[in-house]
TORLOFI-783293 format. One line per 5 residues: number of its first residue (from 1); their letters; for each residue x, y, z of N, C-alpha, C. Coordinates in steps of 0.02 Angstrom, whole numbers, m for minus. Example, Ala and Ser with C-alpha at 12.3 -4.5 7.8 and 13.67 -1.06 7.14 Angstrom:
<nodes>
1	AS	660,m284,390,615,m225,390,660,m165,390; 642,m112,354,684,m53,357,645,2,394 $
</nodes>
This chain:
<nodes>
1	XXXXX	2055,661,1535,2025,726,1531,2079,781,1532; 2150,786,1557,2194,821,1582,2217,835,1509; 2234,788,1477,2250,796,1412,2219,852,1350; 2146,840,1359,2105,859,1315,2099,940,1342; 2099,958,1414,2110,1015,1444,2155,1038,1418 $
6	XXXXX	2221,1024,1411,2273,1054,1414,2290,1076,1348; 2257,1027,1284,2244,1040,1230,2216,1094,1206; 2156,1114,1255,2097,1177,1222,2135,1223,1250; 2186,1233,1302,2214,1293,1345,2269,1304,1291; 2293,1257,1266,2356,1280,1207,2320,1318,1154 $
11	XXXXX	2287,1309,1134,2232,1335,1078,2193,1402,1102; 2191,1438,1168,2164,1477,1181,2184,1534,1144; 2128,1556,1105,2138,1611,1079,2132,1582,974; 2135,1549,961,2171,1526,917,2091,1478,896; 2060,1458,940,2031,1421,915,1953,1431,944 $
16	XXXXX	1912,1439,934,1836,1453,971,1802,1400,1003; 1844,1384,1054,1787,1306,1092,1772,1328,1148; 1709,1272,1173,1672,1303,1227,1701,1204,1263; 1693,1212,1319,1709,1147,1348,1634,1127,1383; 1604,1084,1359,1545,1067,1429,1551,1006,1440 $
21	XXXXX	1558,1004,1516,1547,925,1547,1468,910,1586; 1455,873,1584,1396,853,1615,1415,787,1645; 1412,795,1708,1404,734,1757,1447,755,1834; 1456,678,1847,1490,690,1907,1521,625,1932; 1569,650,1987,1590,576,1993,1660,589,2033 $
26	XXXXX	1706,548,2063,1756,547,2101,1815,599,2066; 1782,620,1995,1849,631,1971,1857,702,1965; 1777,729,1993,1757,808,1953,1799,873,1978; 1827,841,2058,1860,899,2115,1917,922,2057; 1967,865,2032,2016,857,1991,2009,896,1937 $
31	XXXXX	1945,883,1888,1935,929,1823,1920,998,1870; 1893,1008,1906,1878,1103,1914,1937,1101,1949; 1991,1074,1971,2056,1092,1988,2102,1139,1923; 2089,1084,1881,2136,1074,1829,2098,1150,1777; 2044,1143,1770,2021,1206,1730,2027,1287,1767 $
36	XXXXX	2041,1271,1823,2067,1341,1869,2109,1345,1853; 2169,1303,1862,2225,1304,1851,2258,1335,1757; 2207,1307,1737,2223,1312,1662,2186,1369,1647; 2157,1413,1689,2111,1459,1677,2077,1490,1600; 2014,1416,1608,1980,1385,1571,1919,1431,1567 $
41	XXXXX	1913,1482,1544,1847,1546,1554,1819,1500,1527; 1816,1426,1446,1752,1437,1424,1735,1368,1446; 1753,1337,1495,1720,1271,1523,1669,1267,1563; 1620,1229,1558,1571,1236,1590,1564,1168,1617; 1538,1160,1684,1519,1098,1723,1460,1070,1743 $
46	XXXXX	1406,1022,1710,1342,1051,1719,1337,980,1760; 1285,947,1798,1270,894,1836,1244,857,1769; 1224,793,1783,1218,759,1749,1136,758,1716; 1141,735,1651,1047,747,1620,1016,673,1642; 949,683,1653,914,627,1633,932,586,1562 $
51	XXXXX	918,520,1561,937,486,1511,875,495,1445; 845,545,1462,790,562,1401,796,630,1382; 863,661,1400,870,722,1393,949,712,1347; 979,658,1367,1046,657,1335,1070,650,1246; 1024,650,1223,1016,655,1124,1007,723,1134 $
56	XXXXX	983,778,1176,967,864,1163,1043,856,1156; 1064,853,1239,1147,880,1254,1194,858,1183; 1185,794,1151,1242,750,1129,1256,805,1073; 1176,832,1045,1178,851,961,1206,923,985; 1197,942,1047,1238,1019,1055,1309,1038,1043 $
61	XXXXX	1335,959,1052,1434,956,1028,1438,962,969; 1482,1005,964,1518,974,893,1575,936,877; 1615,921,945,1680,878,954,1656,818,1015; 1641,791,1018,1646,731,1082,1711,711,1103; 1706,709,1176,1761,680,1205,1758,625,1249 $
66	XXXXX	1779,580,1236,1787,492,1265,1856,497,1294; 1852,464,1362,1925,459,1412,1912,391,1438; 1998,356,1419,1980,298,1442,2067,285,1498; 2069,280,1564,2125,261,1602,2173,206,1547; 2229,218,1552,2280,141,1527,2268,96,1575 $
71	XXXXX	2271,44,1575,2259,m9,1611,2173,m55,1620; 2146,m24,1583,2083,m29,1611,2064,m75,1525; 2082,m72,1493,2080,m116,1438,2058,m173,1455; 2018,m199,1424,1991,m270,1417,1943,m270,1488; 1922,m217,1518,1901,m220,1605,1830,m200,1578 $
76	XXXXX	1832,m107,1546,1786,m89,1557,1772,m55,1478; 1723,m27,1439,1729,11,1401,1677,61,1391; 1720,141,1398,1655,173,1413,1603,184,1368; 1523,204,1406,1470,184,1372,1455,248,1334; 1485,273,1327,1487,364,1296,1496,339,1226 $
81	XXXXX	1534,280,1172,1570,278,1141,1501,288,1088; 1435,231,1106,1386,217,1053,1324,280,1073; 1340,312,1129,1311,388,1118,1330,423,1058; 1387,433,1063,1447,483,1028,1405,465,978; 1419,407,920,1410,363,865,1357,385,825 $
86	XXXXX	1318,373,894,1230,382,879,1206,487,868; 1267,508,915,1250,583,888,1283,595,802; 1321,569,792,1359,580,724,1376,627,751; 1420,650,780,1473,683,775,1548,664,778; 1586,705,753,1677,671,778,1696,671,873 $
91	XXXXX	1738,626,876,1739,599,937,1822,592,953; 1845,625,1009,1924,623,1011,1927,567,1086; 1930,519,1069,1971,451,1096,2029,484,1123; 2030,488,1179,2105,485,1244,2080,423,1283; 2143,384,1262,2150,344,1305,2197,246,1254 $
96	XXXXX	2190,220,1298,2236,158,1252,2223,148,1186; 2266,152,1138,2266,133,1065,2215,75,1049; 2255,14,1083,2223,m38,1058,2174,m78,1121; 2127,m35,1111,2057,m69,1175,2020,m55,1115; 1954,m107,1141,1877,m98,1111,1871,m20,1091 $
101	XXXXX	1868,29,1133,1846,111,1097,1885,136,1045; 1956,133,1049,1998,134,1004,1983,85,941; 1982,30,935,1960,8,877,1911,26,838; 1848,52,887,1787,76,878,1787,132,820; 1823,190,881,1845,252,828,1874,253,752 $
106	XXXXX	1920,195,764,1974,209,715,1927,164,644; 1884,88,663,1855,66,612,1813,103,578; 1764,134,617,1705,171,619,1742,237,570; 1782,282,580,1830,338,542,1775,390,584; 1731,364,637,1708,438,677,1756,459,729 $
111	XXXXX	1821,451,709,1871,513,758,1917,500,762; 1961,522,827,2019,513,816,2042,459,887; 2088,464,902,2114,393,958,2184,431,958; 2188,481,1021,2252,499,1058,2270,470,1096; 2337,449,1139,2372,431,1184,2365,483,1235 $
116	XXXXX	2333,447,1292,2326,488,1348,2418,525,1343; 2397,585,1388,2480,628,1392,2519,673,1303; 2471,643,1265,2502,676,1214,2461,737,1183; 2476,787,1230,2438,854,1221,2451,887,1155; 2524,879,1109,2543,909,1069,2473,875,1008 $
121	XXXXX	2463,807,1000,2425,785,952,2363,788,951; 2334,807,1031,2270,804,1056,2252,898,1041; 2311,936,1026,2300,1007,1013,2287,1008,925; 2328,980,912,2325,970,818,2241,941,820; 2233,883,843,2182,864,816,2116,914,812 $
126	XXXXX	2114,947,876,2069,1003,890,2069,1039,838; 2126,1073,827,2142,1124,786,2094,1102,708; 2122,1062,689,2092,1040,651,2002,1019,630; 1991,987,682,1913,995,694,1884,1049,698; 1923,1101,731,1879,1161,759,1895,1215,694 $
131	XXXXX	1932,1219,650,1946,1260,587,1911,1227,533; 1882,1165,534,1875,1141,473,1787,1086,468; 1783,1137,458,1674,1124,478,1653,1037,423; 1705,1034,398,1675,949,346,1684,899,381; 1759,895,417,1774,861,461,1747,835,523 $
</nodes>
């Protein structure tokens, strides 16, 4: 997630995104750390939807974001990936190249597959999505 943050904060100004997360979880103290820090005016943090409410939220993106830890390959794969899929929208993969989601993305051509830490490519990619409405 740090990545993809740090991405929309390079782009501030430059590019018109709104950030919304929905959920919660051990990791959330960290993201409203990190969006203070990055003083993130357009992020928003909402609790999590019912699972008959989550096709409204999905079709509200126009960029999806999937985060997957290194190491966690072959363990776990998150279940966001055949949401994403199922909204048709593009989907920016942070996280290991070559795991199940990464293959996913990259066979599928619904997105892209960054290397966690590489903010410079995770800003291009944005850039690109967010200037270019076909994509």
């Amino acid at each position: 997630m740090g990545t993809a943050l740090r991405a929309v904060a390079q782009l501030n100004g430059e590019a018109k995104l709104k950030v919304l997360i929905a959920g919660d979880g051990k990791g959330l103290s960290a993201v409203r750390a990190m969006i203070a820090e990055l003083h993130l005016a357009n992020a928003e943090i909402r609790p999590p939807v019912p699972l008959e409410e989550l096709p409204t939220l999905l079709a509200r993106g126009d960029i999806h974001l999937i985060c997957q830890q290194p190491g966690t390959e072959g363990l776990l794969v998150p279940s966001k990936i055949y949401s994403t899929l199922a909204a048709g929208r593009p989907s920016l993969f942070i996280g290991p190249a070559d795991c199940e989601v990464g293959w996913i993305v990259r066979d599928s051509g619904s997105g892209f597959v960054i290397e966690p830490g590489d903010v410079e490519e995770a800003t291009d990619v944005l850039r690109r999505l967010a200037t270019n409405p076909a994509l």
